[in-house]
C-alpha positions as CSV (number, residue, x, y, z in Angstrom):
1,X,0.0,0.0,0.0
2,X,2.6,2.6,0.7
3,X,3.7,5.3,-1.9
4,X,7.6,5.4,-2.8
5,X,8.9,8.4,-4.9
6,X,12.2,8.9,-5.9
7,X,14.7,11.5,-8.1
8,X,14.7,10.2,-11.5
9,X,18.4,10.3,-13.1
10,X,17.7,12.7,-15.3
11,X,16.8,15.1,-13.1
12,X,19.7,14.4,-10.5
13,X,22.3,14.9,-13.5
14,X,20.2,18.3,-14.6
15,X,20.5,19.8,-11.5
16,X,24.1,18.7,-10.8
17,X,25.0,20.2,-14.6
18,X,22.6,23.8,-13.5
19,X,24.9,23.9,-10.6
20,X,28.4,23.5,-12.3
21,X,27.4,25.9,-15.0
22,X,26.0,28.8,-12.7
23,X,27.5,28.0,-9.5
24,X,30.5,26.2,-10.0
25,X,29.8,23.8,-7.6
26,X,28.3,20.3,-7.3
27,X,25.9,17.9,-5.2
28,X,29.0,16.5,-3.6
29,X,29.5,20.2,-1.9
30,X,26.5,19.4,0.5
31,X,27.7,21.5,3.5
32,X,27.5,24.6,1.3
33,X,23.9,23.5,-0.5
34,X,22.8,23.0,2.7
35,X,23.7,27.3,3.9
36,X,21.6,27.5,0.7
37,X,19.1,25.9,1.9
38,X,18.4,26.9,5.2
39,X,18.8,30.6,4.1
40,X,15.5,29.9,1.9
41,X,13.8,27.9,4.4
42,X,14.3,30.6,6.9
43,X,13.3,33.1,4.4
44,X,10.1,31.4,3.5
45,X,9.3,30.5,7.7
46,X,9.6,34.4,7.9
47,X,7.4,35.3,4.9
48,X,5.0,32.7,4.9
49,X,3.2,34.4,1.9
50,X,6.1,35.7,0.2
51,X,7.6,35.2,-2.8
52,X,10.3,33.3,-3.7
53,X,13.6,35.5,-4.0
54,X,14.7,34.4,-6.9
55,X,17.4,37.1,-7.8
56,X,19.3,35.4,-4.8
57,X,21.8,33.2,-5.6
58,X,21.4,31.1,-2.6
59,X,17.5,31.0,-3.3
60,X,18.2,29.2,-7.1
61,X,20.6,26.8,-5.5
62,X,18.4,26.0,-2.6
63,X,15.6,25.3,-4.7
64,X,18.1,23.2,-7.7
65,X,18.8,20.6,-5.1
66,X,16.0,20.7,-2.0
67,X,12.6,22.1,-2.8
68,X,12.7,21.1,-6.4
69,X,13.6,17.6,-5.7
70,X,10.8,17.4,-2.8
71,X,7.9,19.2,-5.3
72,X,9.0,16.9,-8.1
73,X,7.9,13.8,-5.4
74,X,4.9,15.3,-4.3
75,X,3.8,16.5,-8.1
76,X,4.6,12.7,-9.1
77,X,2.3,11.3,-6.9
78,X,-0.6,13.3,-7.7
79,X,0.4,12.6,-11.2
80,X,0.2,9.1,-10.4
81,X,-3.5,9.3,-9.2
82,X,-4.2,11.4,-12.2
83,X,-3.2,8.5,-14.2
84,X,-5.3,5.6,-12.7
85,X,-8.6,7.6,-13.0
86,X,-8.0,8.8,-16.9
87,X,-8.0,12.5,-15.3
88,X,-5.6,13.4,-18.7
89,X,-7.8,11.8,-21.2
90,X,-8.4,14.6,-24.5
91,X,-6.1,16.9,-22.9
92,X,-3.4,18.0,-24.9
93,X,-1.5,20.9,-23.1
94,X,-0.5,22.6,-19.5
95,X,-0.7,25.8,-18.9
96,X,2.1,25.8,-15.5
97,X,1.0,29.2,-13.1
98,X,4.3,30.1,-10.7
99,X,6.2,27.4,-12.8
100,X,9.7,28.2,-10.7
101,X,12.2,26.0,-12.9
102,X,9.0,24.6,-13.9
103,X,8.8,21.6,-11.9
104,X,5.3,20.5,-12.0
105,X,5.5,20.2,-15.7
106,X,8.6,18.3,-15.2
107,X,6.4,15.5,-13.6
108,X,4.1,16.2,-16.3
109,X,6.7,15.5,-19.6
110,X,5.5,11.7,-20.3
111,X,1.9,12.7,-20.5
112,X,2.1,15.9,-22.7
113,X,4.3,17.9,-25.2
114,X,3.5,21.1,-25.1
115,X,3.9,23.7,-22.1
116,X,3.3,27.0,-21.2
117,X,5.4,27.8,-18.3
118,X,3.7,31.3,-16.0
119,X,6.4,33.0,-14.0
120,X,7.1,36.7,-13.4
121,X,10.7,35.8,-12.7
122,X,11.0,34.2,-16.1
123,X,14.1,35.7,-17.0
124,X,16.0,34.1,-14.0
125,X,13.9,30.6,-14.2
126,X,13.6,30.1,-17.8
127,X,17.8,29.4,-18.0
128,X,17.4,26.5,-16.2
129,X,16.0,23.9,-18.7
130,X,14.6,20.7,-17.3
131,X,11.8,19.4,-20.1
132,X,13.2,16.8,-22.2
133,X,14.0,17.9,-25.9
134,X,10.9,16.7,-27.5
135,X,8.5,19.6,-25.7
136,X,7.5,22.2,-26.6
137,X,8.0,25.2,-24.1
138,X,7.1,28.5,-23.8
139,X,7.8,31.2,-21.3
140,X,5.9,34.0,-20.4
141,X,5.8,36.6,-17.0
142,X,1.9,37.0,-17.1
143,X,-1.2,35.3,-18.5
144,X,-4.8,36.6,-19.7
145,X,-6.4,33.8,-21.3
146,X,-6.0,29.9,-22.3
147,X,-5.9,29.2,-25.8
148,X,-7.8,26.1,-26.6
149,X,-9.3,25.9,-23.2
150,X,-11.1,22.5,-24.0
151,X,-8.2,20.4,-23.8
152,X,-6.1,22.5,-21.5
153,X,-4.7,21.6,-18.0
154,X,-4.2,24.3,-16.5
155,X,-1.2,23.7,-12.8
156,X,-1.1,25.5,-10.2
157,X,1.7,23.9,-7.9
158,X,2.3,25.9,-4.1
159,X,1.3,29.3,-6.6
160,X,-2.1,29.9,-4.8
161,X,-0.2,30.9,-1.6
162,X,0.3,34.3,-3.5
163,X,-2.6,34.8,-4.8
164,X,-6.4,34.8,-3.3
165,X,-8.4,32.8,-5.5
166,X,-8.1,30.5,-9.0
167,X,-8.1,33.5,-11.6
168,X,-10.8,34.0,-14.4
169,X,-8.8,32.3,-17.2
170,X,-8.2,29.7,-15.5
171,X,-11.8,28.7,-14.6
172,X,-12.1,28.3,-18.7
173,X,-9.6,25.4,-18.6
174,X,-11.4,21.9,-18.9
175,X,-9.2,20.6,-15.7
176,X,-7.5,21.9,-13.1
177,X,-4.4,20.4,-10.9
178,X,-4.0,22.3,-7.4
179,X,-1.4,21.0,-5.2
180,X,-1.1,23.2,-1.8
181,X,1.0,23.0,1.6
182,X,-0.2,20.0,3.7
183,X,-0.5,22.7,6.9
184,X,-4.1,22.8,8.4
185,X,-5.1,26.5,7.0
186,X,-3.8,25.9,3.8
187,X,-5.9,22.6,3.5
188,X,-8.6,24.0,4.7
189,X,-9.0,26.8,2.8
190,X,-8.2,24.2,-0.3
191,X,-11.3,22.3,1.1
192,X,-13.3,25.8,0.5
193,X,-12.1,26.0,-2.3
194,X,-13.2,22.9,-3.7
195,X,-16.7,23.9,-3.0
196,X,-16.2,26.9,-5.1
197,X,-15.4,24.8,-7.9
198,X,-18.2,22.4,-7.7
199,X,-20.6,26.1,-7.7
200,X,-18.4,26.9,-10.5
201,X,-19.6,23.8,-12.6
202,X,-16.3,21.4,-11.6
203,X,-16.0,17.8,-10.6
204,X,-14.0,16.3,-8.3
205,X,-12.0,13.5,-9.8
206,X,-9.7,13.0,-6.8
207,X,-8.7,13.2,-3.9
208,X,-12.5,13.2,-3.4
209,X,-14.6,10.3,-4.1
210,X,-17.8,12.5,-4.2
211,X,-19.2,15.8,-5.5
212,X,-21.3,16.8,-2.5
213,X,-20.2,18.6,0.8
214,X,-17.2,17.9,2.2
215,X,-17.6,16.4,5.8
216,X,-14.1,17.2,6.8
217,X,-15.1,20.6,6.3
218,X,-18.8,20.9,7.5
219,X,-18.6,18.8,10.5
220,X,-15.1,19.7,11.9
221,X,-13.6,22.8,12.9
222,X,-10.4,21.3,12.6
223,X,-10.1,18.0,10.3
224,X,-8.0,18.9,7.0
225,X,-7.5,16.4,3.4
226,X,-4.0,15.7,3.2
227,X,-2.2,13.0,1.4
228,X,1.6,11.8,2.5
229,X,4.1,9.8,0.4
230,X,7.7,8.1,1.0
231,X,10.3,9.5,-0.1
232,X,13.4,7.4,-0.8
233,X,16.3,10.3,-1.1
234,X,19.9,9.9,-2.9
235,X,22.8,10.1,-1.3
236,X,23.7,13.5,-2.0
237,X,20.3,14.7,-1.1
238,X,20.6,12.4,2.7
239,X,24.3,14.7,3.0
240,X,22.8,17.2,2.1
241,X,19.7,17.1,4.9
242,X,23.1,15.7,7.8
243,X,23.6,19.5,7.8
244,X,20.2,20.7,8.1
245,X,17.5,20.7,11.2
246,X,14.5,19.2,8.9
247,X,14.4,15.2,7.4
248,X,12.0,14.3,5.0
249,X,11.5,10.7,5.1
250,X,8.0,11.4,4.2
251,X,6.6,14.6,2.4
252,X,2.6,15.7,2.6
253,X,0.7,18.0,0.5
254,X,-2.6,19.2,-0.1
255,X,-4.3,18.5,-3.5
256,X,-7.0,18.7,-5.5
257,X,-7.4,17.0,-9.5
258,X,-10.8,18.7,-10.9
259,X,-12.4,19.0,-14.6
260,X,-15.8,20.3,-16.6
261,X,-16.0,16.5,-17.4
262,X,-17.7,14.7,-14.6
263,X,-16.1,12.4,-12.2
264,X,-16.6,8.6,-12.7
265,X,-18.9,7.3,-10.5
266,X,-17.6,5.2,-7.9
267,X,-18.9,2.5,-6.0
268,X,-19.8,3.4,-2.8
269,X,-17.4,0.9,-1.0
270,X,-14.4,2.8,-2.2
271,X,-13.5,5.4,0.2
272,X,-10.1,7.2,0.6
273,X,-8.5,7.0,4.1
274,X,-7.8,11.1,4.8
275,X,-6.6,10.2,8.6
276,X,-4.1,8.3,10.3
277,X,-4.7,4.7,12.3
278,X,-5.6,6.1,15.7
279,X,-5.0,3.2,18.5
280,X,-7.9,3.6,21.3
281,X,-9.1,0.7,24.0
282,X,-10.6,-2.1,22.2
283,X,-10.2,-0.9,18.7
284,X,-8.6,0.4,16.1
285,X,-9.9,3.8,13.8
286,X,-9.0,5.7,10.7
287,X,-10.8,8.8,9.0
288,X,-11.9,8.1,5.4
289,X,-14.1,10.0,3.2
290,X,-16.3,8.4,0.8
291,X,-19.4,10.3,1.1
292,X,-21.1,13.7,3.0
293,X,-20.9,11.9,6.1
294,X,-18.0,12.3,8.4
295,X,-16.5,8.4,8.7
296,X,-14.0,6.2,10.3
297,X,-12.9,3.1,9.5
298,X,-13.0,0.9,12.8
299,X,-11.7,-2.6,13.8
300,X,-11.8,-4.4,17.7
301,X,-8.5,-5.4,18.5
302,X,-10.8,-8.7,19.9
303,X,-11.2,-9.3,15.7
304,X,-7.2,-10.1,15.6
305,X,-6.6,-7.4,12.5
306,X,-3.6,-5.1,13.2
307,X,-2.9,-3.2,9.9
308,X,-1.1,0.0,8.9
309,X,-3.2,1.5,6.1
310,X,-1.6,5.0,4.3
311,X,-2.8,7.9,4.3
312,X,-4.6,9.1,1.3
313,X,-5.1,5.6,-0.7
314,X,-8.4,4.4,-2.0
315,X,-9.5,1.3,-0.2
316,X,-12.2,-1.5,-0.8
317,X,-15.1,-1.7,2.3
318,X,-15.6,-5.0,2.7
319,X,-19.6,-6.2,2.1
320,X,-19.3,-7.5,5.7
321,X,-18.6,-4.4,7.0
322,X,-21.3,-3.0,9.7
323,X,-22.3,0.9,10.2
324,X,-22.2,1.7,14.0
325,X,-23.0,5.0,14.7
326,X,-20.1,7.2,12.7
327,X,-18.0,4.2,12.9
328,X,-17.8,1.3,9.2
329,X,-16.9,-1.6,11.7
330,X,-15.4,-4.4,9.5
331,X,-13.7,-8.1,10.5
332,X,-11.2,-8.8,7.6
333,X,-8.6,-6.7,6.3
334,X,-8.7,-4.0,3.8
335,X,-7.9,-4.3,0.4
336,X,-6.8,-1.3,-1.9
């Protein structure tokens, strides 16, 4: 059940070459990536809403071998779900808003060709090139309306931090890919926005598995959707974080995958586990989601199932399975 992500080659050897021909430097100089890095990570817990200082030196090597690498892993995974529900089917090109060194459509490269990356610091982020040879890229500082919105994704990868709402050309696109910090507020003011959407004519194709009020958000002053991954980390990127307060083992993230094109229906034994396993006398419980009502997933210890379920997978209810109160009591284990 649970999620590895890794840093392709490709990109490990891109990065290493960014950093020889701007810096002078290499992955093998972790003490001095790692300043980098906690110069930016400093910078951004002091300016939570901020932009990125990109004319910095320090800033572009900082995000070269730590945030991009970390994005890249989150971006993958929601990728990943994107894949097994058909969310890309009859779209044909990403429109990338904040693209930085345009990491999301990095992720993005084996399911389209053609890319427009938004950034006002273009100029600085546009030197770095990560898309493989075959795509077609554009740059530009500022946006005003999607050509061919039918078929257009349009990305929106930790860019909604600085700025207050999806804009108007972007609510033309057939689908939308929102990925957010996994903190609490930022969440939960992703959860509103999903709402918006669905007013606004959108469906929910993951990490929801309906379209109707989210119970996480209606019946909990405090509950927030967040999904978390494994990261497995290259050497260089493990020296790297021996210098540095933070480890990332695992990496969380906020998301939301939404299009014109309604959802596929889903049977409703397949719910999505938005909690972790909670260990309470006599029994077992985990927050899923699979319909208005706010749910847990429960087991008795006296049913002999002990299980570790990730958070954020889709999971099979058994047919066995008994309602008790908010509780889905089942006596066999899950299945994903």
């Amino acid at each position: 059940m649970q999620r590895y992500f890794q840093v392709p080659g490709s990109l490990e050897k891109s990065i290493d070459l960014n950093l020889e021909k701007y810096f002078g430097i290499s992955l093998m100089d972790s003490k001095k990536l790692a300043e980098s890095v906690k110069k930016l990570s400093d910078y951004f817990i002091a300016n939570p809403e901020g932009s990125t200082p990109w004319k910095e030196p320090w800033a572009q090597i900082a995000y070269l071998v730590y945030f991009m690498p970390l994005n890249h892993a989150r971006v993958q995974a929601v990728v990943t779900e994107a894949r097994g529900n058909g969310f890309f089917e009859s779209l044909d090109h990403v429109v990338d808003f904040g693209a930085g060194f345009g990491t999301a459509s990095l992720a993005l490269a084996d399911d389209f060709k053609n890319f427009k990356l938004v950034e006002r610091a273009k100029d600085i982020c546009s030197k770095y090139s990560f898309l493989p040879p075959g795509a077609n890229v554009t740059w530009s500082d500022k946006i005003d309306q999607v050509e061919n919105p039918k078929s257009c994704l349009s990305v929106f990868s930790y860019s909604l931090t600085e700025i207050e709402e999806i804009p108007a050309w972007a609510k033309k696109s057939e689908a939308l890919m929102i990925l957010e910090p996994s903190t609490q507020q930022d969440g939960r003011l992703l959860m509103s926005l999903r709402q918006r959407l669905i007013d606004d004519g959108y469906s929910l194709w993951a990490p929801c598995t309906q379209q109707g009020l989210c119970p996480l958000l209606t019946q909990s002053k405090t509950d927030w959707c967040h999904d978390r991954i494994l990261f497995t980390m290259p050497k260089w990127f493990e020296q790297i974080e021996q210098n540095l307060p933070m480890k990332n083992r695992t990496l969380t993230f906020s998301y939301l995958l939404a299009r014109r094109t309604p959802a596929p229906q889903r049977d409703s034994r397949i719910a999505r586990t938005v909690g972790d396993r909670m260990k309470e006398k006599g029994k077992d419980r985990q927050l899923v989601c699979r319909s208005e009502a706010r749910e847990f997933l429960a087991w008795l210890h006296k049913s002999g199932i002990d299980q570790e379920i990730p958070r954020g997978v889709l999971i099979n209810i058994p047919e066995a399975s008994q309602k008790v109160s908010n509780e889905i009591r089942i006596s066999e284990k899950i299945s994903t």
